[in-house]
C-alpha positions in Angstrom: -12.5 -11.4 14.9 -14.4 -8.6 16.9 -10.8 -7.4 18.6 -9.4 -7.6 14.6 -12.3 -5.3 13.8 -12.0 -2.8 16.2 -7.9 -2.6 15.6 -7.7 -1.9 12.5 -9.9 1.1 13.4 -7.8 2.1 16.6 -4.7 1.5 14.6 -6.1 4.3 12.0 -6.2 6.8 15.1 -2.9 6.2 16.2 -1.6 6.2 12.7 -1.7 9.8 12.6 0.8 10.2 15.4 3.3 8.0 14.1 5.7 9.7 11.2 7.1 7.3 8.3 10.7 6.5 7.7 12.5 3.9 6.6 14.7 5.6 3.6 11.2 6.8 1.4 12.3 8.5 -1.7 8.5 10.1 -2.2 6.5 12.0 0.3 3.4 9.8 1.4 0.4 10.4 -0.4 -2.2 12.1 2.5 -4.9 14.3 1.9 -3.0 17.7 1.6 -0.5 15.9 -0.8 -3.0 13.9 -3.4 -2.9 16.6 -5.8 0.3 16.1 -6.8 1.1 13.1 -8.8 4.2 11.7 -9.8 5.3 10.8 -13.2 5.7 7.2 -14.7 9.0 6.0 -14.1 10.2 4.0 -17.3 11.7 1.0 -16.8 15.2 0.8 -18.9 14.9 -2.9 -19.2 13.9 -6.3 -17.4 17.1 -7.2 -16.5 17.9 -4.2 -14.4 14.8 -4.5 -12.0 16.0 -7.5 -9.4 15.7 -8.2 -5.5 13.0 -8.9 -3.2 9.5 -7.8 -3.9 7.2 -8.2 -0.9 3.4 -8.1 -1.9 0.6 -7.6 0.6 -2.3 -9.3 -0.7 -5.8 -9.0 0.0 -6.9 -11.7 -2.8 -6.5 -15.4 -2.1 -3.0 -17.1 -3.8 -4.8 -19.3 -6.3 -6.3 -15.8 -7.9 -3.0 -14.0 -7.9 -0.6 -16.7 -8.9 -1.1 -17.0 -12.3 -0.4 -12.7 -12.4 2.9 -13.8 -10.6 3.9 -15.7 -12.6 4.0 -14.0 -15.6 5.5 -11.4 -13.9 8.7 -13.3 -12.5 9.0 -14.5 -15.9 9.3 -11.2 -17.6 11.2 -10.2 -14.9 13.5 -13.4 -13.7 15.8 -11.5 -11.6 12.6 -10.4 -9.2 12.2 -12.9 -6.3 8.5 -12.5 -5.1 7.5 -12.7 -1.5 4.2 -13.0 -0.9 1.9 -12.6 1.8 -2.0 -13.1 1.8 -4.8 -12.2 3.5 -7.5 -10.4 4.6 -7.7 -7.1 3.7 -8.3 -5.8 7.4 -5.2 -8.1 8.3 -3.3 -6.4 5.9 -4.5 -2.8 6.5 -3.6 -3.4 10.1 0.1 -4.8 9.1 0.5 -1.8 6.9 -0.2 0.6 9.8 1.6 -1.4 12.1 5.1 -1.6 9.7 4.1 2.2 9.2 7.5 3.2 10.8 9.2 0.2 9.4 7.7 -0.5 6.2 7.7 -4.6 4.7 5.9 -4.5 2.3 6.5 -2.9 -1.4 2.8 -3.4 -3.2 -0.3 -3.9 -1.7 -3.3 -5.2 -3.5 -6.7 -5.2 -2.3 -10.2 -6.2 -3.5 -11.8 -3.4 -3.1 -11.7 0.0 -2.6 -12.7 1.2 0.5 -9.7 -0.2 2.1 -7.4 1.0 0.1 -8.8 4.8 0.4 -8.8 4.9 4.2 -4.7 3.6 3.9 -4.1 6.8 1.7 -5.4 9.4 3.6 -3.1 7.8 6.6 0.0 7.9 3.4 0.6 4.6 4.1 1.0 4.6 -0.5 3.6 6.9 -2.4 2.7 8.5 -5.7 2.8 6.7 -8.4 1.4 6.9 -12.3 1.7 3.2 -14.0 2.6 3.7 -17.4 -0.7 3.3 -19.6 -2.7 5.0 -16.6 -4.2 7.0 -18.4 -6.4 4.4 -19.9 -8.1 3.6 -16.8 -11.0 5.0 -16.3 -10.3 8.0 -14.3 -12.5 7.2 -11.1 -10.6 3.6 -10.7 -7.3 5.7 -9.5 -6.9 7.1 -7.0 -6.2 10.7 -6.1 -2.4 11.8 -6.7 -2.1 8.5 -8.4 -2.3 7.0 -4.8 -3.5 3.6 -5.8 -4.6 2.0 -9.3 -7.5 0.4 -10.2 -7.2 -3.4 -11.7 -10.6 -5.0 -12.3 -14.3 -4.2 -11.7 -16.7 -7.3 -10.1 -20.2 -7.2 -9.4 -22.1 -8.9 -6.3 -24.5 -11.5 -7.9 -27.1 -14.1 -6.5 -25.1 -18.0 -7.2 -28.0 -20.7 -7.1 -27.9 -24.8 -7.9 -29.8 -25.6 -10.7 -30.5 -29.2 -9.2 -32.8 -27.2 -5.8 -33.8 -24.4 -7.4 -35.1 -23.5 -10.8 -34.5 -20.0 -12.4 -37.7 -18.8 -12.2 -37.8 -19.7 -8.4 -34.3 -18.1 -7.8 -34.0 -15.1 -5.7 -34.1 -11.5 -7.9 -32.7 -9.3 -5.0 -30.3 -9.4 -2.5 -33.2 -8.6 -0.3 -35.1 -11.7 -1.1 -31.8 -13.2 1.2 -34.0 -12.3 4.2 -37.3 -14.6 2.8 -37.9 -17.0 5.5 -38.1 -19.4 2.2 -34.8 -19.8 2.5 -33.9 -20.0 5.5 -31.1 -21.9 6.8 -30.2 -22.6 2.6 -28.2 -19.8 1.8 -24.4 -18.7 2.2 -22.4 -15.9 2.2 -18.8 -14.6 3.4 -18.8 -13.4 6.7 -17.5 -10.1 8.2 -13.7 -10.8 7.7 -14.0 -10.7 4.0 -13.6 -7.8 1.8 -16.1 -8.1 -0.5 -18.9 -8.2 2.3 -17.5 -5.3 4.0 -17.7 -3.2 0.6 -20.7 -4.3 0.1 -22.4 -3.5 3.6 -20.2 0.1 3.3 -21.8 1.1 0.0 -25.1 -0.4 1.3 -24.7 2.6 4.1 -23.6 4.8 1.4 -26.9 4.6 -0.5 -29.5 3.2 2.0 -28.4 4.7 5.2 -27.7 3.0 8.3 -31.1 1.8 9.5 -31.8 -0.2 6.0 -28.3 -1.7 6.1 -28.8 -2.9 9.7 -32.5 -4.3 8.8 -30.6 -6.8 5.8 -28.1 -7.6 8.2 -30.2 -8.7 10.9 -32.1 -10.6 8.3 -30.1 -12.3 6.9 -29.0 -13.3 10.6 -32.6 -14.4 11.4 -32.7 -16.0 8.3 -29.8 -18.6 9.7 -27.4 -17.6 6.7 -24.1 -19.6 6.9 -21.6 -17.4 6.8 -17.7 -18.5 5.3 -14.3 -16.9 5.9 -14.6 -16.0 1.9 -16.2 -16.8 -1.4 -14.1 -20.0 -2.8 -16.1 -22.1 0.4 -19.4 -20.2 -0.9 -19.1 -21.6 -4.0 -18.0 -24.6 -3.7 -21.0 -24.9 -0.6 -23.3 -24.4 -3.6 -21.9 -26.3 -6.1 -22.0 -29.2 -4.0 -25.8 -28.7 -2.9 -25.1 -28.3 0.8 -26.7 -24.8 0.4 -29.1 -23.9 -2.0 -28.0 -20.0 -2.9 -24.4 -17.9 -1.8 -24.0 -14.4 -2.1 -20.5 -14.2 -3.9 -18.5 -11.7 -6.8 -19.4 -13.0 -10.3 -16.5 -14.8 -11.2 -17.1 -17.2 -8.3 -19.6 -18.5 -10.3 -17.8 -18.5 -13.8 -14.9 -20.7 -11.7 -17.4 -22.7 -10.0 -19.2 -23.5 -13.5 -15.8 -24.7 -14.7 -15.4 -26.9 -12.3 -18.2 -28.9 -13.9 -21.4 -28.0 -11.1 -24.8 -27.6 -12.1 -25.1 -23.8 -11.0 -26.7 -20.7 -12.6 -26.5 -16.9 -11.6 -28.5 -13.7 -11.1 -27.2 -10.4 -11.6 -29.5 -8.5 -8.9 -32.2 -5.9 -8.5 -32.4 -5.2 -11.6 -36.1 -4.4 -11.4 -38.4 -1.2 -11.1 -37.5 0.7 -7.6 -34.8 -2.0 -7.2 -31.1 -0.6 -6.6 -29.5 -2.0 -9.1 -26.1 -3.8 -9.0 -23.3 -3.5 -6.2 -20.2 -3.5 -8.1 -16.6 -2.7 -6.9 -13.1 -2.6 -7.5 -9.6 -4.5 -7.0 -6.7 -2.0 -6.5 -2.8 -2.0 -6.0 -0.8 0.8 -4.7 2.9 1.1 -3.8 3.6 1.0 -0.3 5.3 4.3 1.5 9.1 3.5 2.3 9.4 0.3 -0.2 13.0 -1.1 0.1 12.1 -2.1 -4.1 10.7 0.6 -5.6 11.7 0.1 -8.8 10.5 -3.7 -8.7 7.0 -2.1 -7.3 6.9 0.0 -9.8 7.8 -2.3 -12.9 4.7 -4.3 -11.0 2.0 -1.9 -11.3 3.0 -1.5 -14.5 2.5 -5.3 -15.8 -1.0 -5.5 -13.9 -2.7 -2.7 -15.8 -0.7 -3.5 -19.1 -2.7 -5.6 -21.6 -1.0 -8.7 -20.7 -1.6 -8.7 -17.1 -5.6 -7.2 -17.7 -6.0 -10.0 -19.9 -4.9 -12.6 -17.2 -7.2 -11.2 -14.8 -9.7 -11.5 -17.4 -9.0 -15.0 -18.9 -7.9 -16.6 -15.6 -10.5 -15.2 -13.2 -13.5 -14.2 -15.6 -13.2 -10.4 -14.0 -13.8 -7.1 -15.8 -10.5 -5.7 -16.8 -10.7 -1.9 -16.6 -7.9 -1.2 -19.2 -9.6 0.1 -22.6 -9.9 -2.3 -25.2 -9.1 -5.8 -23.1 -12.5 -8.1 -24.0 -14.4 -10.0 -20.7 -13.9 -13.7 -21.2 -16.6 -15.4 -23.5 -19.5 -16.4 -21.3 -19.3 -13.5 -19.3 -22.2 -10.8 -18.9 -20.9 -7.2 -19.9 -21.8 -4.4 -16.9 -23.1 -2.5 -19.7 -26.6 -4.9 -19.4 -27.1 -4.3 -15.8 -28.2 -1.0 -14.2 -25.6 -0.6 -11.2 -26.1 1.2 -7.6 -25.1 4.5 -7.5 -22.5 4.4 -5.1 -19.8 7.2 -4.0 -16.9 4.9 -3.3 -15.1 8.1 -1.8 -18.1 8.8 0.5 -18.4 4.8 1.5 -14.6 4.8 2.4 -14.8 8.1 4.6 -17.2 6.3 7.0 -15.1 2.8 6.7 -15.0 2.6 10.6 -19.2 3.3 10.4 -19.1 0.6 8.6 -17.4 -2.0 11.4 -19.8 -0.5 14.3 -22.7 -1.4 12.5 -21.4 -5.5 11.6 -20.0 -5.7 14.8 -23.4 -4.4 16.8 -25.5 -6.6 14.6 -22.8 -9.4 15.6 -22.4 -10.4 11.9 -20.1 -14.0 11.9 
C-alpha cells in the first residue's frame, strides 16, 4: 500500500518526460492548453457508435452497473469493458499506458484525482452536450473532465448502540476516547478518504489534519479498503459509528438496518460539511472516441443523472434532476469552504502526510 502511495506520486514526475501517442486526434488537455475547449461532438445516431469501450473506474461495479446498462442498451452495438478500482490504481495505470493509452473514459470519485491527471494531459478536450447545465466549477478547465454527482461525508451510527442525541456531531468527536475501538472508516487506499484528508489540508493546514489523523489512530479506528464494508460493519452492530459518503447510509437503510445519520459540524465555529465530486473525462489517445464521447454524454443527460440519483441516492448536478425522496438537500447544511483546485495542487502533500502518520 505505502509503495502504491508513493508511485503514483513518482509516476506524476516521470509523466512529464514521457510524450503521448497512440493515434490522438486532440492535443492533451495540460495547463497551457485548458483554455481552449472543444466543441460537442453530436452523435448522428445510436447505431453508428459501436466497438470496444474500455472504462477506468474509480467507483465499485455494483454503483456503476446500473449506468452501464442503460447505456449498452441505448447503444447495443457498444461492448463495454470495464475495469475497477481504486482511484490511485487507476491514476497510476493511466500514467503508465500514457504512451499506449487503454483506456477510453475514466471515472473517478472525486476530484482531486482527476485534476492532478489533467495537468499531466492524460484527458482530451471534450464539452458533453448539455454541459452547460452543470454548474460551472464541476468541469473542469478546457472541458478537461465533467462533473457527475456531488456527495457529502456524513457521521453513519446504529440506532440499536447509540441514540441520536448520544451520536457524534463532528468529525472531530471521531478522536473521543468514548469511542474508541467502535468506530470505522475507509482507510488510505480509498478515494473519498484521501479527498477528504486533502481538503482537510486545504482549509485547516497540515498540523490540524495530522492531529485528526493521529486521533483517530489512537482512537483504534478500524479502518476498511472502502465504504460498502463500513456500512455494512455498522449495520450489523460490529461497530457502533463509520465515517462514509451519504448514500452509504441511504443503501444501507434499504437494506433493512436499524441505522440513522449525521450531517456534520454543522454548529457555531464548526466547519461545516466536506462534500465532493464524482467526475469522468475522456482519456488522451482513446482507440473509441466517439463511443467515449456518446458516454459522457448519457452520464450528464437527465436519464443517466437520474440513475445516479434513484439508484445510489447521490446529488445529481444536472439542473432540474430531483434527489431521491428521503434524501437531505445540500441546501440545509452549511458546507466547508474548500478550493478543490488548491486541494488537488498539493495531491502528493496530501500522501506524505497519511503515509507519515502511517494511516491503514
Amino acid at each position: 500500500m505505502q509503495t502504491s502511495k508513493k508511485l503514483f506520486i513518482l509516476l506524476f514526475l516521470m509523466a512529464l518526460s514521457v510524450s503521448a501517442c497512440g493515434g490522438a486526434a486532440t492535443e492533451p488537455v495540460g495547463e497551457e492548453q485548458a483554455t481552449e475547449a472543444a466543441p460537442s461532438t453530436e452523435v448522428s445516431s445510436e447505431a453508428e457508435v459501436s466497438g470496444d469501450l474500455v472504462i477506468y473506474s474509480g467507483r465499485s461495479e455494483p454503483l456503476i452497473q446500473p449506468v452501464l446498462d442503460a447505456f449498452k442498451a441505448k447503444y447495443p452495438n457498444v461492448n463495454i469493458l470495464l475495469k475497477a478500482g481504486s482511484n490511485s490504481e487507476l491514476a497510476n495505470a493511466l500514467i503508465e499506458e500514457k504512451a499506449n493509452p487503454q483506456a477510453d473514459v475514466f471515472i473517478t470519485t472525486e476530484l482531486l484525482t482527476v485534476q492532478s491527471l489533467t495537468s499531466e494531459g492524460v484527458f482530451q478536450s471534450y464539452a458533453p452536450a448539455g454541459v452547460e447545465n452543470i454548474p460551472a466549477e464541476f468541469v473542469g478547465e478546457g472541458n478537461a473532465w465533467t462533473g457527475l454527482t456531488k456527495r457529502a461525508r456524513v457521521i453513519i451510527y446504529n440506532k440499536d448502540l447509540v441514540a441520536e442525541d448520544e451520536a457524534p456531531a463532528s468529525i472531530f468527536d471521531l478522536t473521543d476516547s468514548k469511542w474508541q475501538g467502535q468506530i470505522a472508516a475507509a482507510g488510505s487506499t480509498n478515494g473519498g478518504m484521501q479527498a477528504q484528508v486533502a481538503a482537510m489540508q486545504q482549509l485547516l493546514g497540515d498540523e490540524a489534519t495530522e492531529e485528526w489523523l493521529n486521533g483517530l489512530i489512537a482512537n483504534d479506528v478500524t479502518f476498511f479498503g472502502g465504504h460498502t464494508d463500513v456500512r455494512k460493519a455498522v449495520g450489523a452492530g460490529e461497530f457502533k459509528i463509520g465515517l462514509v459518503n451519504h448514500y452509504y447510509y441511504h443503501l444501507q437503510l434499504a437494506e433493512g438496518s436499524n441505522v440513522g445519520v449525521i450531517y456534520p459540524d454543522q454548529g457555531e465555529g464548526q466547519v461545516g460539511l466536506f462534500t465532493n465530486a464524482t467526475a469522468a473525462a475522456v482519456v488522451n489517445g482513446s482507440k473509441n472516441p466517439a463511443a467515449a464521447q456518446a458516454f459522457l454524454d448519457f452520464l450528464i443527460s437527465e436519464e443517466g443523472q437520474k440513475l445516479f440519483a434513484e439508484q445510489n441516492y447521490e446529488y445529481p448536478l444536472l439542473a432540474g434532476v430531483p434527489i431521491k425522496e428521503g434524501v437531505q438537500p445540500l441546501d440545509n447544511f452549511r458546507l466547508a469552504d474548500v478550493d478543490v483546485v488548491k486541494a488537488a495542487a498539493n495531491f502528493d502533500v496530501m500522501f506524505d502526510l497519511i503515509e507519515r502518520v502511517g494511516l491503514p
